[in-house]
N, C-alpha and C positions, 0 to 999 in steps of 0.2 A: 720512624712513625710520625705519621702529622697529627698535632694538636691542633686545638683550638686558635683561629686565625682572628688577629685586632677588628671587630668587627666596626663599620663605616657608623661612623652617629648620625642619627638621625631624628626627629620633631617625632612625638609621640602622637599620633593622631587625636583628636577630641573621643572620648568616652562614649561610646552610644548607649542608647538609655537599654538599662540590662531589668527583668523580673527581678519583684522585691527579695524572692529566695536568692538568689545568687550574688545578690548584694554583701553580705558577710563574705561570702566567698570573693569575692574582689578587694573587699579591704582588707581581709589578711593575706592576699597577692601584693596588694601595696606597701603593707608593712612591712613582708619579706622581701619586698624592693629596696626596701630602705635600708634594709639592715645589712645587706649583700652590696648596696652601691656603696656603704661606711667602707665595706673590707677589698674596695677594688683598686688600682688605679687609677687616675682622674685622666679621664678621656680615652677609656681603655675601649667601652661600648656604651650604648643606651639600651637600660633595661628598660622594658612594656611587658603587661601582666601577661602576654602570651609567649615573651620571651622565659620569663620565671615558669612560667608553668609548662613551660616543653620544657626546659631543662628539669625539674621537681619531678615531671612523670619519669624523665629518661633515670633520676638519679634512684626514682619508686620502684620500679623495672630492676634495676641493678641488685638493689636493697633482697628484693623478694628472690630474684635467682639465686643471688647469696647464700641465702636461707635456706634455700630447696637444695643445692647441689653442693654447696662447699662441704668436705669431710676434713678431718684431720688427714694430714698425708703419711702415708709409710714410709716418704722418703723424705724427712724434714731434712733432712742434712742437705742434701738437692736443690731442695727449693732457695733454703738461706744463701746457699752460694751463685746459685742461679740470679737474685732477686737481688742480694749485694751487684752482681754486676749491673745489671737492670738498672738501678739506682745510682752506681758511678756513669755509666750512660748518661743517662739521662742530665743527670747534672754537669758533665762535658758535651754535654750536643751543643753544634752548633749552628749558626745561620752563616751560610758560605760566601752569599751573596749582598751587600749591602742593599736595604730596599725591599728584600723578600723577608716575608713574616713567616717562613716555614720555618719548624725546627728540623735539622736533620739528624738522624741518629740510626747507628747502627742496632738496636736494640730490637727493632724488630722482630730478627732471628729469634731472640732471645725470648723475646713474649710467647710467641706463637711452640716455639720447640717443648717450653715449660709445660705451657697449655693441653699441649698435645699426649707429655708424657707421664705428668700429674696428675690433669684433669684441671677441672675446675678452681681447685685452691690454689694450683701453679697461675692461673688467671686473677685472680685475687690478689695472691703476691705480690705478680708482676705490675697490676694496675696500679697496686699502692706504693709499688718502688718508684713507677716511673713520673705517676702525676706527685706524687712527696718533692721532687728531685726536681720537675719542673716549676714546682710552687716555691722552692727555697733560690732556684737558679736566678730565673726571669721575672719573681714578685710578680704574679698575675692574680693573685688574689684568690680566697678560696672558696667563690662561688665559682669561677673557670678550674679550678685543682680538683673540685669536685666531681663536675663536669667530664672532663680528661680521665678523670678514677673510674666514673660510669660507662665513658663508652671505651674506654679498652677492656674493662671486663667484658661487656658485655660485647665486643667482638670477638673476644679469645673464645669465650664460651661456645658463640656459636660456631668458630673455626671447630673446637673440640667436638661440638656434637655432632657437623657436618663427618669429624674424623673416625666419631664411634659410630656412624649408621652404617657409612661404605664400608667401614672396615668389618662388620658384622654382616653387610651383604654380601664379601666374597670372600671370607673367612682362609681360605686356601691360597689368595691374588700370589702371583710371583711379586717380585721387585718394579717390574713395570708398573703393575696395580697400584701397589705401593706411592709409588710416584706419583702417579695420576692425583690418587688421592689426594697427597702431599698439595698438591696445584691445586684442587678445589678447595680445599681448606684455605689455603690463603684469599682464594677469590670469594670464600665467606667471609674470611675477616674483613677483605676491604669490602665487600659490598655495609655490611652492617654498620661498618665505620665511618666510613661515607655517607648513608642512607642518615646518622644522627645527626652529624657533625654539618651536612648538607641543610637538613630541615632547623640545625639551629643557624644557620648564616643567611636563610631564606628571609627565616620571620627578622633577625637582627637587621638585615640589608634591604628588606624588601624587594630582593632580586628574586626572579623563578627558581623554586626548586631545584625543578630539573635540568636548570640552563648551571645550578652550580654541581649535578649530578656530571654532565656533560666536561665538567671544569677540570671535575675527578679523575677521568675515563683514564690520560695519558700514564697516572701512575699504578692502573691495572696491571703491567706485565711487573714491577716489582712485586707487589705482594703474591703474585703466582709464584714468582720465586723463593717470595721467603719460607710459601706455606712446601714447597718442594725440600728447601731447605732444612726445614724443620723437621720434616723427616728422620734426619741424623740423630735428631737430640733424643727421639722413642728409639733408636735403633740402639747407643752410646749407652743409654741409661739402662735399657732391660738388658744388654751384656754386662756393664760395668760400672750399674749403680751409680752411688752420686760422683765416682768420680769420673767417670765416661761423661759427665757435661764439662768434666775440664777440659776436654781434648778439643769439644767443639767453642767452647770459650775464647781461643786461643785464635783463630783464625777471626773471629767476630772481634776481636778488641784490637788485632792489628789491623780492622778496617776501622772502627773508630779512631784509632791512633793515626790513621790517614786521613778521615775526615777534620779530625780538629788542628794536625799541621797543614795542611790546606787550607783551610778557615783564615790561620792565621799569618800564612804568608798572602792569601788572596786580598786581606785587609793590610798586609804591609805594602804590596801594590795598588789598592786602593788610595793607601794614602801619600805615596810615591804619585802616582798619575794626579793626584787633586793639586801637590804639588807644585806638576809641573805646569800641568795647567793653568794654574797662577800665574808661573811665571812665562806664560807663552801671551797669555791674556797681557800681563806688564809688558812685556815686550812689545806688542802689538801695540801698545797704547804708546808707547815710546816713540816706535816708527811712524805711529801715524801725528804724534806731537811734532817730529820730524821733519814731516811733509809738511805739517802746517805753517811751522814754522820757516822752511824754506819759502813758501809762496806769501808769508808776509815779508820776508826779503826781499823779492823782486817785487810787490806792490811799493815796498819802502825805496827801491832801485827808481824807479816810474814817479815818486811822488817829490824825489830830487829832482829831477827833471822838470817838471811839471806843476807849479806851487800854485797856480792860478783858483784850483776847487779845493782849498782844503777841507779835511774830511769827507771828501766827495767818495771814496772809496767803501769806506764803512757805511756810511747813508746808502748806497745804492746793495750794499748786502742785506741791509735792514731791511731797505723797500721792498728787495725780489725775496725776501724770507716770507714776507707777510703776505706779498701775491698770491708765494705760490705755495701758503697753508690754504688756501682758500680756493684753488684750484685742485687740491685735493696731493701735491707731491709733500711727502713726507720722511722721514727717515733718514735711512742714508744717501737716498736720493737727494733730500735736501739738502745738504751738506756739502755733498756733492756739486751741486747747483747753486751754492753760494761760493765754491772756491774757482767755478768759474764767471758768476759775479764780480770778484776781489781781481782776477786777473786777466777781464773783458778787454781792458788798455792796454796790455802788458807791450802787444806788437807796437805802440808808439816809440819804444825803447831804440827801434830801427829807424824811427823818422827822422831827420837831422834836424838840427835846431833851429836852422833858419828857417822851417817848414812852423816845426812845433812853436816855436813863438813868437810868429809873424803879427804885427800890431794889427795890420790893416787886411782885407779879402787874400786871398787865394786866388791864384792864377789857376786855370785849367789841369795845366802840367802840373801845379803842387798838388790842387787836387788829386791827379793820378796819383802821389805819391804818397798822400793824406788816406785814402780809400786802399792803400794795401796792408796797412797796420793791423786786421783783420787775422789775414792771410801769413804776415809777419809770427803773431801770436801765438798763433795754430799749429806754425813749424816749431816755435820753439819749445812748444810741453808735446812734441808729436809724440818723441820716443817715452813719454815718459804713462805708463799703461794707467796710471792711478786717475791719471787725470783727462780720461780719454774723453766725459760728460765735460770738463769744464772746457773741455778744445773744442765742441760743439756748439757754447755757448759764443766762448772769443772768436770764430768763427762767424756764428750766424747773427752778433749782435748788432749788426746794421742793414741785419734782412727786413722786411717789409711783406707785411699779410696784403697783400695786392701784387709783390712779386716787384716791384719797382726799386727793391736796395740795393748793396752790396757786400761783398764780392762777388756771390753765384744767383743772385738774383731768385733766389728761393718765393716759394707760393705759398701761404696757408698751411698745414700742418707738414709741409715739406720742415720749417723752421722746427727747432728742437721746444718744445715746451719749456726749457730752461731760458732758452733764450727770448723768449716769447715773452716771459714775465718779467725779463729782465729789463728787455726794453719800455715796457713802463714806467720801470725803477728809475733806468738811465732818466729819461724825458719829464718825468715828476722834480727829478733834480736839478735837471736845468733850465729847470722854470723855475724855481722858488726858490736857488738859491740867487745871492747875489752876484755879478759879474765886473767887469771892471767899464764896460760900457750900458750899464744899463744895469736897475732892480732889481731883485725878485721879487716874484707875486703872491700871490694869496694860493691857498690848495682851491681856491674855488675855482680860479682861473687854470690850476692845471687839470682839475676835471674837466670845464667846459673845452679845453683842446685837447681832450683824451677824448670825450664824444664827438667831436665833432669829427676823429681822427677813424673812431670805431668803426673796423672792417676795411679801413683802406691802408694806414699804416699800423693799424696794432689789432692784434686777435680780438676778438669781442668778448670771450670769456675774460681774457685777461683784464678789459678796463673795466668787465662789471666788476671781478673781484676785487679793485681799487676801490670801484665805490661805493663799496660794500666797508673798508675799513675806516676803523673808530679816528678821528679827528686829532685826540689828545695821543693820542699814537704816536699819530706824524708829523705831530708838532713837535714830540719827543726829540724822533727823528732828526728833524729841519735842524734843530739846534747843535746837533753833534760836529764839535769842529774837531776833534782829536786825531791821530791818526791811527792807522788798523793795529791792532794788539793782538798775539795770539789769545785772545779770549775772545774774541769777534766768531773763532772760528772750534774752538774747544768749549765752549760755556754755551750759548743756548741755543746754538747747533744741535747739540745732542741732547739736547732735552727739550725739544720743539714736540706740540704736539703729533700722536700717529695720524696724520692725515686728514686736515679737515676736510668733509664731504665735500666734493665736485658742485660747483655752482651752476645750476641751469645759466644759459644766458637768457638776458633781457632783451626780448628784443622789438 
């Protein structure tokens, strides 16, 4: 049976000015607000005087049918036995699924069979066993046990009176009739149960009625069933008295006994899977600590080599982070695009060292062999898949937005965007840092040859979004003589902002 669902909280709208008469009437909706939000759960729902007062009538309605139609029964032994299970039900229902606020319960059967075979008092019973059971199991409070008391009466009822019209209109029916019957009764239960339960989640949620009428629809063919079912329990009882509902008892609580071990193996899988999940997530964090740490190995391989720019490595990851927040790559991308920042050099590892630290020019022929380090780079993270963004960087980082660099001599967004920004980075550093032949300069001086550069050797987006960056930044920057640490590449890597907006260019 479905109860009452955790309705969404929501802002109570502003009061609209109401007739002086009806004023008393809203403030003792108010104070029965008050006194119903004391005995709830905190953040269970938000009561509004239209929510009190549709639940108030629906619980008025129950009250008065009570009155009219409940008898003492002939069959009180019946019902106690009947209603004891009702009540173990309910209080073993369970929710199968983490996440879902339905109850599920086998009880059903049992409502609708009592109902049918009783009348009305087996209605009564039933409601008070099963919302008692739900109010002690799940502490929902006992404006919602209320609630839950009201509309299964008042569904059972009307299944039973739907059972007494047919059944007086064809007095003779075979079995088939019978049956039919059976089916429309349950499809009275769920319409009226639905139809309350629906109009309180309307006003609670503010969603349409009918869109949560619509919500209902898919568990029409169960209550067809149960009211089919229920059938048994007027067939059991008028043969065999109260104990003919034992017989039918017996199949209904070995399907509860299979909803509630299910429940609880489906939550020992639950928490088996969250488990491992963790540890696939650790793992993954491991692998990729890994990798990162492999690729500060060969930056530390290159930086033996090559002592001339210390800190040169980390500064140029700093510089293309900043770019290329501001160009709009973010995320994993980023990161990605800083580990092929960190290993743009790496193919110097191939140059020989009388190439690499030649005091004076470069002959032609060194040059050829200065201009393959590139290409060098590229082969050597080729096979490796993780790094397939940062081989497009070491690759294209001596391309040219005019198409004049090398290796492949790439054009304007032929070049990778990673690379694009990086090549600022690179050229930013080797202006303002120091040299062994000569200064560094001021950032003013590397912006004015970043414009004056803009559109023939570097993307245009990319040098506005240099200078477009904060000053104390890159001063930050300039200063950094340290060498690369895995925390260049785990620490504000992944906690870079998602994606600063795309920079129009200036032009």
């Amino acid at each position: 049976m479905l109860h009452v669902q955790r309705a969404e909280a929501m802002d109570v709208a502003p009061t609209p000015t109401v007739p002086t008469g009806l004023s008393p009437l809203l403030a003792g909706l108010r104070r029965l607000r008050a006194f119903i939000e004391q005995d709830t759960p905190a953040g269970a729902i938000t009561f509004t005087p239209q929510l009190v007062a549709f639940v108030g009538a629906t619980e008025l309605v129950a009250l008065l049918v009570a009155l009219i139609s409940v008898r003492m029964p002939d069959d009180l032994a019946g019902v106690i036995i009947v209603s004891v299970a009702i009540w173990l039900m309910g209080f073993f229902s369970v929710r199968s699924v983490s996440g879902v606020n339905t109850i599920f319960s086998a009880s059903s059967f049992l409502h609708l069979g009592q109902s049918l075979a009783v009348g009305p008092v087996g209605a009564l019973a039933g409601a008070f066993a099963e919302s008692s059971a739900i109010l002690l199991r799940y502490r929902t409070g006992s404006f919602r046990a209320l609630f839950n008391f009201s509309e299964l009466f008042l569904s059972d009822v009307a299944a039973w009176a739907a059972f007494q019209g047919l059944e007086r209109l064809w007095p003779q029916g075979g079995p088939l009739y019978i049956g039919l019957v059976g089916t429309v009764t349950g499809f009275v239960n769920w319409a009226v149960n639905y139809s309350i339960l629906s109009g309180t989640l309307a006003i609670a949620t503010g969603r349409p009625y009918w869109h949560q009428i619509r919500e209902a629809l898919p568990v029409t063919p169960y209550n067809l069933c149960y009211g089919y079912a229920a059938i048994a329990f007027v067939a059991l009882h008028d043969r065999f008295g109260p104990i003919g509902f034992t017989f039918a008892l017996a199949p209904v609580f070995a399907l509860q006994i299979f909803l509630v071990v299910l429940a609880r193996r489906t939550r020992q899988h639950e928490a088996q899977r969250e488990m491992l999940l963790d540890k696939i997530k650790a793992e993954s964090i491991r692998v990729e600590r890994s990798y990162d740490a492999t690729l500060i190995a060969l930056t530390h391989a290159l930086d033996a080599r090559d002592k001339e720019t210390e800190g040169h490595s980390r500064r140029v990851v700093e510089y293309t982070r900043l770019v290329a927040v501001r160009l709009g790559i973010g995320g994993e991308s980023l990161k990605l695009l800083c580990h092929g920042a960190l290993l743009h050099d790496i193919g110097k590892i191939g140059v020989p060292d009388a190439i690499l630290h030649k005091p004076g020019p470069l002959t032609e022929a060194e040059w050829q062999v200065m201009r393959r380090h590139p290409e060098i780079g590229a082969l050597m993270v080729e096979e490796v898949e993780y790094l397939t963004e940062a081989r497009r960087i070491i690759l294209h980082h001596h391309e040219r937005w005019d198409g004049r660099g090398y290796p492949l001599g790439l054009r304007g967004v032929q070049i990778s965007a990673g690379a694009r920004a990086f090549a600022i980075a690179d050229t930013v550093d080797a202006i303002t840092q120091d040299r062994p032949y000569r200064r560094g300069r001021s950032f003013d001086e590397a912006r004015d040859e970043l414009s004056r550069h803009r559109g023939s050797q570097f993307d245009p987006e990319a040098v506005d979004a240099f200078l477009g960056l904060d000053e104390a930044e890159l001063l930050t920057i300039s200063a950094i003589r340290s060498r690369v640490g895995i925390d260049l590449l785990t620490g504000r890597a992944e906690t870079v902002d998602k994606a600063a907006p795309r920079l129009a260019a200036v032009r």
